[in-house]
C-alpha positions in Angstrom: 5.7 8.5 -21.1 3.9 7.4 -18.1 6.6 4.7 -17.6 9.2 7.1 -18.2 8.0 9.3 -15.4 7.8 5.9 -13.4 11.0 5.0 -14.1 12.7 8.6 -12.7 10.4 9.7 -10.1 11.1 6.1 -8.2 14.4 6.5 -8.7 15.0 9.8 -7.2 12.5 8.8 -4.6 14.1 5.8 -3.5 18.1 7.6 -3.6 16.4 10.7 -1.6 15.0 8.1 1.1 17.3 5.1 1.2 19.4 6.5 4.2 16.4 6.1 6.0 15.4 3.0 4.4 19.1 1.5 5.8 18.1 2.4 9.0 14.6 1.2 9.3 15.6 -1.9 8.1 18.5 -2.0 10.8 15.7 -1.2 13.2 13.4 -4.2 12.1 16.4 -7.1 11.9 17.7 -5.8 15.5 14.0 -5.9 17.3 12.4 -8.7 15.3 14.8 -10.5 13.4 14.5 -12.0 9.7 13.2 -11.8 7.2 13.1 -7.8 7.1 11.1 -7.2 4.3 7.9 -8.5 3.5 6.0 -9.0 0.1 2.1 -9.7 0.4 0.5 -11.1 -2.5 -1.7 -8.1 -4.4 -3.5 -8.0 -8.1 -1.4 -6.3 -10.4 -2.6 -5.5 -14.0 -4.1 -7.8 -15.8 -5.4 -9.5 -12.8 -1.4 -10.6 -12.5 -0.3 -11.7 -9.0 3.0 -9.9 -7.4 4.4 -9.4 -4.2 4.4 -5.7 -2.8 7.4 -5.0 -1.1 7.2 -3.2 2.8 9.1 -3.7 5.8 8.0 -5.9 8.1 5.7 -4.5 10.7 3.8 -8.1 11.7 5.2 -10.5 13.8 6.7 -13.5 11.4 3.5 -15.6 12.1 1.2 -13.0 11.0 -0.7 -14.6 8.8 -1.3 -17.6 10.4 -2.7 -16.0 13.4 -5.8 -14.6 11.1 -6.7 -18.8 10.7 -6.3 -19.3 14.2 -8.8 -16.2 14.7 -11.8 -15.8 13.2 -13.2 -12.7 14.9 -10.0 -10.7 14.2 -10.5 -12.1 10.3 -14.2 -10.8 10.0 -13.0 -7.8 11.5 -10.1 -7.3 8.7 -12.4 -7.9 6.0 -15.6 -5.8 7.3 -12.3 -3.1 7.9 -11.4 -2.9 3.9 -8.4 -5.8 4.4 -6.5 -4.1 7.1 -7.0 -3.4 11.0 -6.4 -0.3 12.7 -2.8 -0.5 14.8 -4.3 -0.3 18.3 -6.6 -3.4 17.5 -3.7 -5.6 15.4 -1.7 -7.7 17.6 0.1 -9.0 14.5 1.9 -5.4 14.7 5.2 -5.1 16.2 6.1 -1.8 18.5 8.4 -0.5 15.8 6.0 -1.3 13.3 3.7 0.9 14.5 5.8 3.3 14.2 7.1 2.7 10.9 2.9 2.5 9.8 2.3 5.4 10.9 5.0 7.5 9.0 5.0 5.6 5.8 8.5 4.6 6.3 7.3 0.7 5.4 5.9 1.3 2.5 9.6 2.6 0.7 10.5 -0.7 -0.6 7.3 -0.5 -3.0 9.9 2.1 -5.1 11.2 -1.1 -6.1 7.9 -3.0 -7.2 7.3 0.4 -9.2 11.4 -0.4 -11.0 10.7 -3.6 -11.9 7.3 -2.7 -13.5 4.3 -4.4 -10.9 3.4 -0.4 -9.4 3.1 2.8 -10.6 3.6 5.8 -8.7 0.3 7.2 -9.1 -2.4 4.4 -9.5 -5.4 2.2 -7.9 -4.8 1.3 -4.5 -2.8 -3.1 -4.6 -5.9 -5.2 -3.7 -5.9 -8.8 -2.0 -7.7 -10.9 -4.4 -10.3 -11.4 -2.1 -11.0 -7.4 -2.3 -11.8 -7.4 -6.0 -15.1 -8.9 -5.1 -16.1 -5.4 -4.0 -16.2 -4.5 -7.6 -18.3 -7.0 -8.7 -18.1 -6.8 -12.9 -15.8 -3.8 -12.7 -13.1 -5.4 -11.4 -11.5 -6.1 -15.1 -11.7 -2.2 -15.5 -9.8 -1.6 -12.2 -7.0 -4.0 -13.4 -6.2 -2.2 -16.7 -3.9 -0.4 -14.7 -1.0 -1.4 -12.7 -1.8 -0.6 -8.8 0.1 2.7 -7.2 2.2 3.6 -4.2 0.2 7.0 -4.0 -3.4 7.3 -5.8 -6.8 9.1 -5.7 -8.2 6.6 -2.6 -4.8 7.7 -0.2 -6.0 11.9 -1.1 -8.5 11.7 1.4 -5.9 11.3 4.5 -7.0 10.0 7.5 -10.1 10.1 6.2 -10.4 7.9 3.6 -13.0 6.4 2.0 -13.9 2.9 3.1 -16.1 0.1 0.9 -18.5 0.6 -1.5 -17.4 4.7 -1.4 -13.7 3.0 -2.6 -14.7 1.3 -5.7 -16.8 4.7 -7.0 -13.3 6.7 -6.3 -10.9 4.0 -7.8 -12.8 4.0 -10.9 -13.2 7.4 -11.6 -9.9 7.6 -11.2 -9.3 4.7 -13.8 -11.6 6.3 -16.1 -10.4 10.0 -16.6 -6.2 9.0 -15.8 -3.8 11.4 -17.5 -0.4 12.4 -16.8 -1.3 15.2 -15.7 -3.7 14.3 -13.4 -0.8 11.7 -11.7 1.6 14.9 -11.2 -1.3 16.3 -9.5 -2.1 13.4 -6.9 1.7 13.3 -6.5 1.8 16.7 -5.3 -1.2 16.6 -3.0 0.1 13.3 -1.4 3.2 14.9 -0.3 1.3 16.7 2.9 -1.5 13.4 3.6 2.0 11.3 3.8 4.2 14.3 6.2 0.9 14.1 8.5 1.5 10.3 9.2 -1.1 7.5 9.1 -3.8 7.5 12.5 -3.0 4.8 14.9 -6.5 3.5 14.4 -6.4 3.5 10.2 
């Protein structure tokens, strides 16, 4: 059933927003080129690798310039894996804009068709994050990772390390149907307010 519900909600999600999809893609292949889209390498279930699908937002070299940086790199970890927009200089200027309203994050619809997401789930962790839940970590990966989930509720306020590993598990522990709908629901107004320039 929980497939099912997959299944239909990412498909009427993904027909409601690929206008703007088209668009934003247009936007990132006129200002930055190829590729467009991006997949970084998360743990899926079963502590499977996959690529989740965004826009591009980085400059191409992105990754690389993490090596070449060491501060930036101890800032990302200490930061949960990510850096807040004003302090990234791997983000492009549309990206920025595409972070903050979600808009890079509509190719995941696809990840959650071809069966690596959910809609509702645990937030996709880098490998390197499941060290944060020490023996836990097989629990966490008993289900597949979701666009939308317990840890994104909290807004622009969300909890950072070791507050997200309490909140993911709970969430793990007591899932239902039911309780996905819900999340679904109240992510609709944390994702119309837009993401903080310094998340």
């Amino acid at each position: 059933m929980r497939r099912a519900f997959d299944l239909a909600g990412a498909l009427v999600l993904l027909l409601l927003t690929l206008p703007l999809l088209i668009v934003a893609a247009a936007v990132v292949l006129v200002t930055s080129g190829r590729p467009v889209f991006f997949g970084h390498v998360r743990v899926g279930r079963g502590g499977r690798l996959f690529r989740c699908w965004k826009l591009r937002t980085m400059a191409i070299d992105a990754e690389r310039v993490l090596d070449r940086v060491p501060d930036l790199r101890a800032r990302y970890v200490a930061n949960g894996y990510k850096l807040p927009m004003t302090q990234d200089p791997r983000v492009t200027l549309p990206g920025r804009w595409l972070r903050r309203s979600y808009i890079d994050e509509l190719p995941q619809f696809f990840n959650v068709l071809n069966g690596t997401m959910s809609l509702v789930g645990p937030r996709p962790v880098v490998p390197d994050e499941l060290t944060n839940y020490g023996s836990a970590a097989a629990e966490l990966l008993t289900e597949r990772p979701g666009i939308f989930g317990a840890w994104a509720l909290g807004g622009r306020a969300r909890a950072p390390y070791p507050e997200r590993v309490n909140v993911e598990l709970e969430y793990v522990r007591s899932r239902t149907l039911a309780a996905d709908v819900a999340i679904l629901v109240r992510s609709i107004p944390v994702v119309l307010s837009g993401q903080a320039p310094d998340a």
